[in-house]
OpenMM code with the backbone's topology and positions (N, CA, C; nanometers):
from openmm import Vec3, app, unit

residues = "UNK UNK UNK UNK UNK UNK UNK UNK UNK UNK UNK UNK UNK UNK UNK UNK UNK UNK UNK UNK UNK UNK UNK UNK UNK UNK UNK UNK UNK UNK UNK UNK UNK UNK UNK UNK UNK UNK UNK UNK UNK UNK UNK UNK UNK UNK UNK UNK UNK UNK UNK UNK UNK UNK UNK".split()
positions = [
    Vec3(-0.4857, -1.1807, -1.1634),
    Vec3(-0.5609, -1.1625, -1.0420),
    Vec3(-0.6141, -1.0194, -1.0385),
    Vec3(-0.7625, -1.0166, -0.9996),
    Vec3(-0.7958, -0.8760, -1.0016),
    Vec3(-0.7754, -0.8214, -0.8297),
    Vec3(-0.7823, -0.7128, -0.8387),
    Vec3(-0.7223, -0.6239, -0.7293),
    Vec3(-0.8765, -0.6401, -0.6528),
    Vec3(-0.8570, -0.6108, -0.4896),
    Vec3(-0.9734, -0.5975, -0.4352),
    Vec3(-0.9756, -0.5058, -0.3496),
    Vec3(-1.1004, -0.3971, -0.3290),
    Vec3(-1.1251, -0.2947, -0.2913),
    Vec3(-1.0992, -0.3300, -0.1421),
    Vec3(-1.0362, -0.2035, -0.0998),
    Vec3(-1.0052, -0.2505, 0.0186),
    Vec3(-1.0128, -0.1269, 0.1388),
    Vec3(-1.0880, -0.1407, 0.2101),
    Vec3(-1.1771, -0.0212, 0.3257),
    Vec3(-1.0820, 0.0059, 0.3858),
    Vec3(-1.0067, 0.1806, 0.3865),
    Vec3(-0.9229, 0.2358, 0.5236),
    Vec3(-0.9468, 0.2384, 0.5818),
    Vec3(-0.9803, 0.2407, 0.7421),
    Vec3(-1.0176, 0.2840, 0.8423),
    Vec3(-0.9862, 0.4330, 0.8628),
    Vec3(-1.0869, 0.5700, 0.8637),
    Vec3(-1.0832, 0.6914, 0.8701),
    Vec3(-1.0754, 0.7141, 0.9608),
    Vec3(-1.0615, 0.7951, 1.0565),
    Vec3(-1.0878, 0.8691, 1.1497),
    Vec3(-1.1180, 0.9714, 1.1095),
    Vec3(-1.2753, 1.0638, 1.1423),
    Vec3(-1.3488, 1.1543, 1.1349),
    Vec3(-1.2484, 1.3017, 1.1491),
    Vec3(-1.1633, 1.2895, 1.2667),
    Vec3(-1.1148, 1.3903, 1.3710),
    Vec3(-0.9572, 1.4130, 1.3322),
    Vec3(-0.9168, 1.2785, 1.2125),
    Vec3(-0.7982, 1.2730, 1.1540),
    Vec3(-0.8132, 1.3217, 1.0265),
    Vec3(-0.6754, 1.4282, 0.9759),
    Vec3(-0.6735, 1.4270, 0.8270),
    Vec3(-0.5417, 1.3007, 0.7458),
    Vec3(-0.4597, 1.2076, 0.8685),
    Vec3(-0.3875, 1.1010, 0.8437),
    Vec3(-0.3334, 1.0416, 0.8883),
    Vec3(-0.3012, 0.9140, 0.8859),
    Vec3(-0.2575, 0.8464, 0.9603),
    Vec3(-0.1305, 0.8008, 0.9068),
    Vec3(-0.0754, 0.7102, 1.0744),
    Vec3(0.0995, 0.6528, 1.0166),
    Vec3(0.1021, 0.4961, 1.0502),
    Vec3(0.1217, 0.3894, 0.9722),
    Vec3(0.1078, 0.3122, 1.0365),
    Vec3(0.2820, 0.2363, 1.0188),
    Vec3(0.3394, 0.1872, 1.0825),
    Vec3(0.4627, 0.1239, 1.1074),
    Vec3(0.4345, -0.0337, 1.1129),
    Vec3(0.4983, -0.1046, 1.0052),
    Vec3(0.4665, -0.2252, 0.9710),
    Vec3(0.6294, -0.2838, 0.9339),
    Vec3(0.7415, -0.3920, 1.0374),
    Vec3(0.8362, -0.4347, 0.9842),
    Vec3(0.7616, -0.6019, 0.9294),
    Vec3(0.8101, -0.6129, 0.7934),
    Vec3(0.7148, -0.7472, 0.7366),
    Vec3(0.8650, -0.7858, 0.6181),
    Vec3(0.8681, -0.8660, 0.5829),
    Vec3(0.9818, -0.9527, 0.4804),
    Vec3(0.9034, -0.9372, 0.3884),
    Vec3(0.7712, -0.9122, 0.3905),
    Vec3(0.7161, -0.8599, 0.2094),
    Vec3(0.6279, -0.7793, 0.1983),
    Vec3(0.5365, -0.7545, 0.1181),
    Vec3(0.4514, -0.6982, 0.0904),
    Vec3(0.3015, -0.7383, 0.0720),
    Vec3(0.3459, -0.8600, 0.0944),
    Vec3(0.2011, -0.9631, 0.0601),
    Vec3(0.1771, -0.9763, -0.0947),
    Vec3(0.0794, -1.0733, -0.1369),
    Vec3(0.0606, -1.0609, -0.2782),
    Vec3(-0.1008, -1.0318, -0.3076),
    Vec3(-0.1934, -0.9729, -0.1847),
    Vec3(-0.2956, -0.9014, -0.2942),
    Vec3(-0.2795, -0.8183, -0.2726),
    Vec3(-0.3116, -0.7677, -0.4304),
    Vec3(-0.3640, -0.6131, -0.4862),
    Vec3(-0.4699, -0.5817, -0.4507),
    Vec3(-0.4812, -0.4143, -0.4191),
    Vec3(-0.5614, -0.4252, -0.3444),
    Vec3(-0.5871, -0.2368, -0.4212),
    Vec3(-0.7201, -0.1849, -0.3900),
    Vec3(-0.7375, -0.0417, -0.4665),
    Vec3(-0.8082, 0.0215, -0.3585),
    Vec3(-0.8163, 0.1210, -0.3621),
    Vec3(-0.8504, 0.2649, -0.2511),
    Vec3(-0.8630, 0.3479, -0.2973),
    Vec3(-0.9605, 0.4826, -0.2950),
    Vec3(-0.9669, 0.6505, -0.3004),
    Vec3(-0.8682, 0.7178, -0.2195),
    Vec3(-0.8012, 0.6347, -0.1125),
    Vec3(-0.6961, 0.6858, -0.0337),
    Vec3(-0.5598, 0.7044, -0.1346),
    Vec3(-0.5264, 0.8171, -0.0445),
    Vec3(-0.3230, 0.8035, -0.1159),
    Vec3(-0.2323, 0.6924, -0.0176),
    Vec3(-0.1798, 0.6424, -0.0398),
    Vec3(-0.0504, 0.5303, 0.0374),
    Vec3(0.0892, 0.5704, 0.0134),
    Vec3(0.1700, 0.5669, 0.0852),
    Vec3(0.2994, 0.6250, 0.0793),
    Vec3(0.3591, 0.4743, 0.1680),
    Vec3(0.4447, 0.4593, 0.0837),
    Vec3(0.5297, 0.3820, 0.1337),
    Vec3(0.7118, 0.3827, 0.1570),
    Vec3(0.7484, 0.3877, 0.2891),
    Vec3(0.8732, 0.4122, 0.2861),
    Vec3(1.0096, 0.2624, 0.2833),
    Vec3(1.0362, 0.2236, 0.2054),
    Vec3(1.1047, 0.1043, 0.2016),
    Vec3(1.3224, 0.1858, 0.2418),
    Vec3(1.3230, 0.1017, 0.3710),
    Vec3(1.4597, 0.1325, 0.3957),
    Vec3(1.5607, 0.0162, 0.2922),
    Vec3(1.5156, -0.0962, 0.2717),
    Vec3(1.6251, -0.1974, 0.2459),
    Vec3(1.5140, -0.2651, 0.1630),
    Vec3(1.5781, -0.3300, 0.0088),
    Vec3(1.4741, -0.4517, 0.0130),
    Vec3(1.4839, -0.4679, -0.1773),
    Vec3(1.4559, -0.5558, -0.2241),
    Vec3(1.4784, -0.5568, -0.3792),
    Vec3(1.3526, -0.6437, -0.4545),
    Vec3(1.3871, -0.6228, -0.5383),
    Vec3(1.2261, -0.6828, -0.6122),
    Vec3(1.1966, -0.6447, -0.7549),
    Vec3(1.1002, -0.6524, -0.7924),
    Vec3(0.9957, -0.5849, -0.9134),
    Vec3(0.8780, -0.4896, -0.8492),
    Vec3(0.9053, -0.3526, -0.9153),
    Vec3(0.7842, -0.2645, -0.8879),
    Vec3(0.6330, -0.2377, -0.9804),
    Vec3(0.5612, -0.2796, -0.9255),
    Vec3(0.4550, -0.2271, -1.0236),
    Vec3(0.4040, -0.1136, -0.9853),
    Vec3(0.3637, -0.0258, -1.0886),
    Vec3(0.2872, 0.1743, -1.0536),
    Vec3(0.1988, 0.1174, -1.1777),
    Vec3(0.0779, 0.1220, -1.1299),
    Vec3(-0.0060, 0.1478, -1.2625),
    Vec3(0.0089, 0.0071, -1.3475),
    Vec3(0.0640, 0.0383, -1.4873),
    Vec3(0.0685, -0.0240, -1.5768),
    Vec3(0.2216, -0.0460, -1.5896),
    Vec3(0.3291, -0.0027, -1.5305),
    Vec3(0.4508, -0.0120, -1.5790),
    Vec3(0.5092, -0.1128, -1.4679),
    Vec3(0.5815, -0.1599, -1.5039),
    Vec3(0.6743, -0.2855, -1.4375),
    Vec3(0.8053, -0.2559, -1.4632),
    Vec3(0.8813, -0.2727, -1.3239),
    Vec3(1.0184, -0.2381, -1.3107),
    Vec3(1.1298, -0.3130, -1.2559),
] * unit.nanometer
topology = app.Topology()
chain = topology.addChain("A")
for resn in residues:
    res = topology.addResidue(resn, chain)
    for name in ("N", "CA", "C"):
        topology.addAtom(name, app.Element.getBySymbol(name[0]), res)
């Protein structure tokens, strides 16, 4: 599956935003941005993908 570009919503007057999301997953599309994403996971197990490496 290819990844699909996917529009942040900016704010002009912002240099970032926080958004708080409790969800049981992550969803399954991939998705790509010029933005940075930070994600904070308290609890939860799986397979990670970064890039090209799988974990």
């Amino acid at each position: 599956m290819k990844p699909l570009f996917h529009k942040v919503p900016v704010k002009l007057e912002s240099s970032f935003s926080i958004r708080h999301d409790i969800k049981p997953n992550f969803g399954t599309i991939w998705h790509y941005h010029p933005e940075i994403e930070l994600h904070y996971v308290i609890q939860g197990e799986g397979v990670r993908f970064i890039g090209d490496n799988i974990s």
